[in-house]
C-alpha positions in Angstrom: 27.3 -5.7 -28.3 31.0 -5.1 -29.6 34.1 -5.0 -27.9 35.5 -1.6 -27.2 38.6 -0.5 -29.1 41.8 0.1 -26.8 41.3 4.3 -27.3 37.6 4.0 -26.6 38.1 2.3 -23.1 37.1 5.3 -20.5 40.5 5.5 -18.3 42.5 8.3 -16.2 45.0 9.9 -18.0 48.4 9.8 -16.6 48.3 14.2 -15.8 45.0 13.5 -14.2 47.2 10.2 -11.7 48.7 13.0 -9.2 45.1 14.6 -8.8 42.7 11.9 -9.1 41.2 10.8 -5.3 42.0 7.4 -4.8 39.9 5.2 -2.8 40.9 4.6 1.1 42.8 1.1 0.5 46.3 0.3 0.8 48.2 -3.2 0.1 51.2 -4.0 2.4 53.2 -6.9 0.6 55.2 -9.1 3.2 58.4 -10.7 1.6 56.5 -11.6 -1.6 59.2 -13.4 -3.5 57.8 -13.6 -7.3 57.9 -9.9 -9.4 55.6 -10.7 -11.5 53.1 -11.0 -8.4 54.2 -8.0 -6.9 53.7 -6.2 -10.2 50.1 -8.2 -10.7 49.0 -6.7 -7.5 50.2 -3.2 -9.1 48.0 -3.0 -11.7 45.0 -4.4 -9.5 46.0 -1.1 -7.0 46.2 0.7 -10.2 42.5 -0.6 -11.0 41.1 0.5 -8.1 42.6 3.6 -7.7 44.5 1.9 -4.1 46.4 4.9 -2.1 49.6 3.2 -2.3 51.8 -0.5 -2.2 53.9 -1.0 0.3 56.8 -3.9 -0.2 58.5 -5.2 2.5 61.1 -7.4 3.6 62.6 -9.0 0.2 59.3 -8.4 -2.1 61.0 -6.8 -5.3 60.3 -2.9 -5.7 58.9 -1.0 -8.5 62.1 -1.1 -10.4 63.1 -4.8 -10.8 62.7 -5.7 -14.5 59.8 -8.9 -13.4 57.5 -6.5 -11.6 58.2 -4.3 -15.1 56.8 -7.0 -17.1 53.6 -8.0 -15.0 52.8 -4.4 -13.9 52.8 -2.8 -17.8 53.3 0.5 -16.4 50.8 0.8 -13.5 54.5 0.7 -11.4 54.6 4.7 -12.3 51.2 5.2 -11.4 50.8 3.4 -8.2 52.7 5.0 -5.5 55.0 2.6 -4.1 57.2 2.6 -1.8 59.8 -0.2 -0.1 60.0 -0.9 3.9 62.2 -2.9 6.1 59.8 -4.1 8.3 55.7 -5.3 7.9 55.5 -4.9 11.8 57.0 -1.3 12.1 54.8 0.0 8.7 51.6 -1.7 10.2 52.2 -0.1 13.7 52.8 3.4 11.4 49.5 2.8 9.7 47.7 2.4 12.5 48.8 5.4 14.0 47.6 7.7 10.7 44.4 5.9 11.2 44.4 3.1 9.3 42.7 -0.3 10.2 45.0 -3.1 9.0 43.3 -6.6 7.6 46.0 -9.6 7.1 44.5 -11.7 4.2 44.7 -14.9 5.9 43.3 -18.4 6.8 42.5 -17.8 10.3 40.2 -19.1 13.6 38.6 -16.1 13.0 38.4 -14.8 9.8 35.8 -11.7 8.8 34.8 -11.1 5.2 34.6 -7.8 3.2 31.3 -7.9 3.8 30.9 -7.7 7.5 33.2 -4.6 8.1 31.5 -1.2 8.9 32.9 1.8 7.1 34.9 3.2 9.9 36.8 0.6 8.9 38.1 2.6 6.5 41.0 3.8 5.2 42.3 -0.1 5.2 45.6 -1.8 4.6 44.7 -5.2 3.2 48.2 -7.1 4.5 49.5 -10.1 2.2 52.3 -12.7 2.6 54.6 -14.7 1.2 53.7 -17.5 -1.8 54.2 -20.4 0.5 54.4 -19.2 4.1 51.4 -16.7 3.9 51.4 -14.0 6.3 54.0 -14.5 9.2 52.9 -14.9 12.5 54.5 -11.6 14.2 52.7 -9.8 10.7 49.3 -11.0 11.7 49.3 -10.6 15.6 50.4 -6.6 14.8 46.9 -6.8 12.3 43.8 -5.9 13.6 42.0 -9.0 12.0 42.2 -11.2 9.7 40.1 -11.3 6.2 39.8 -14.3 3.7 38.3 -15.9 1.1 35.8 -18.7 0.8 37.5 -21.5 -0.3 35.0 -24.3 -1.7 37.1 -26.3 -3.4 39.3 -29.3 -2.4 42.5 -26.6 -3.0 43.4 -24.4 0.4 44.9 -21.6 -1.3 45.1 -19.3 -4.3 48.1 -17.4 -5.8 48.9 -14.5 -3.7 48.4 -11.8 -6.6 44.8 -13.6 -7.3 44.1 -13.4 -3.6 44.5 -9.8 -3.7 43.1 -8.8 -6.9 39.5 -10.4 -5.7 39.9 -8.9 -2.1 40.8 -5.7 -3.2 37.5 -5.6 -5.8 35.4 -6.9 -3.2 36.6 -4.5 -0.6 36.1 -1.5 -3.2 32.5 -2.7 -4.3 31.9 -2.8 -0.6 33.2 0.8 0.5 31.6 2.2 -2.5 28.5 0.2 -1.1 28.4 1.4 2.1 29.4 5.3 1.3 27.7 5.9 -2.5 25.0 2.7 -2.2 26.6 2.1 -5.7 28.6 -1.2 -4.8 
């Protein structure tokens, strides 16, 4: 075994980014205060190919300088875009056929897992550092996902959160539509 130089790595090049098929998962940021988690869930939806980010509220776009220093570029290769309002985008989502999962400590949480491939093309939803998803957010969603959590600690940083969740819900579609998970 040896580690791969940095030109050997197999990757999309940046003509192939408007072309390439991305896989049918969206993330929908919900006043996520820090850049350089908004630009650490970036290059995960860079990673896995993720149709789109979608900031709202106050969550720092692609231009601010901290999302600039986290993302390393994947910014220009992720489509982004900023929106006022989770509630309005998620309604919007839903009507272009989108199922929307908040990523959330619920009553009723699912996990990757369980969810049948119709429920796909998904819009995994994800709140702010402290306050998590907001309650108005999560009632427009049509469930809630999460993460065990076996340790004495309730929560894990937001761009963490998303970068496993958005792996596991990749593995899983690929899973369920190629059988190569």
């Amino acid at each position: 075994m040896r580690k791969l130089a940095h030109e050997e790595i197999p990757r999309l090049r940046p003509s192939e980014n408007e072309s390439v098929e991305r896989s049918p998962i969206c993330v929908l940021l919900e006043d996520v205060r820090s850049a350089h988690n908004v630009g650490s869930v970036m290059r995960t939806a860079d990673a896995i190919l993720a149709r789109e980010v979608i900031l709202s509220g106050y969550s720092p776009d692609g231009n601010h300088k901290g999302v600039h220093k986290s993302a390393l570029g994947a910014q220009d290769f992720v489509p982004w875009r900023q929106v006022e309002n989770a509630v309005d985008e998620i309604h919007r989502l839903k009507q272009n056929g989108y199922t929307v999962a908040a990523l959330e400590i619920t009553d009723s949480p699912t996990v990757a897992a369980d969810l049948p491939e119709s429920a796909f093309p998904l819009c995994l939803v994800a709140g702010n550092e402290v306050a998590g998803v907001s309650d108005d957010t999560l009632n427009a969603c049509d469930f809630a996902i999460e993460l065990p959590q076996l340790g004495v600690k309730q929560s894990l940083n937001v761009s963490v959160a998303v970068g496993i969740m958005l792996f596991d819900l990749l593995r899983h579609y690929r899973n369920l539509t190629y059988g190569d998970g």
